[in-house]
Residue, then its C-alpha position, 0 to 999 in steps of 0.5 A: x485611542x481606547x478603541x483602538x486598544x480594544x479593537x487590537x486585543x479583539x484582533x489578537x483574540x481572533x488571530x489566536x482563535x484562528x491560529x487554534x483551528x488551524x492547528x486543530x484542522x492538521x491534527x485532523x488531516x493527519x490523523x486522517x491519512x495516517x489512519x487511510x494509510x495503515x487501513x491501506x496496509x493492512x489491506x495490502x498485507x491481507x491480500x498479499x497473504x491470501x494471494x500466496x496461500x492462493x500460489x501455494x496450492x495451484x502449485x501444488x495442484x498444477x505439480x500434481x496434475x503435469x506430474x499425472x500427465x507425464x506420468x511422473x509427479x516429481x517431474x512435475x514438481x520440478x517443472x512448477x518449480x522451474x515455472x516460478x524460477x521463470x516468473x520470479x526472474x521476470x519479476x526481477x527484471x521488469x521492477x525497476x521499468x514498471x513495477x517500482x513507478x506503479x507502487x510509488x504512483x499508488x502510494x503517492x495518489x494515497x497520500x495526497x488524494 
């Protein structure tokens, strides 16, 4: 009967032990994927920013040389403008189709892959 006792104190021992790294290895795991996560954010705003001061100045750049081409730069201006106007509606209109499925893959593919 003593061993008995002994072997279940030692079982309860271990189970804790046990319980204690499971607990251990979550924390790890979520450190883990919060920490891919805001990298991954970071990242996306970075970029996000280049790419509209990139934007910025090929629009002005384009303005200013269709402007220089008909020889009339607020024309030109106007013209880039009505660009982007296009663009952004073509945006709107393809989101909810393509762009919204796309983001969530690549957010979910983040989070469990």
């Amino acid at each position: 009967m003593q061993g008995f006792k002994e072997s279940f104190a030692d079982l309860k021992d271990n189970t804790g032990g046990l319980i204690d790294n499971y607990v251990k290895l979550a924390k790890v795991q979520v450190a883990e994927k919060s920490s891919n996560g805001i990298s991954f954010l970071i990242v996306g705003v970075l970029s996000l920013i280049l790419l509209i001061f990139f934007l910025l100045f090929i629009g002005i750049a384009a303005g200013i040389w269709i402007g220089n081409l008909i020889e009339n730069e607020v024309a030109g201006f106007l013209i880039m403008a009505g660009i982007y106007l296009l663009l952004a509606i073509l945006l709107i209109v393809i989101r909810k189709p393509l762009i919204l499925p796309m983001i969530a893959k690549s957010i979910i593919k983040k989070i469990y892959g």
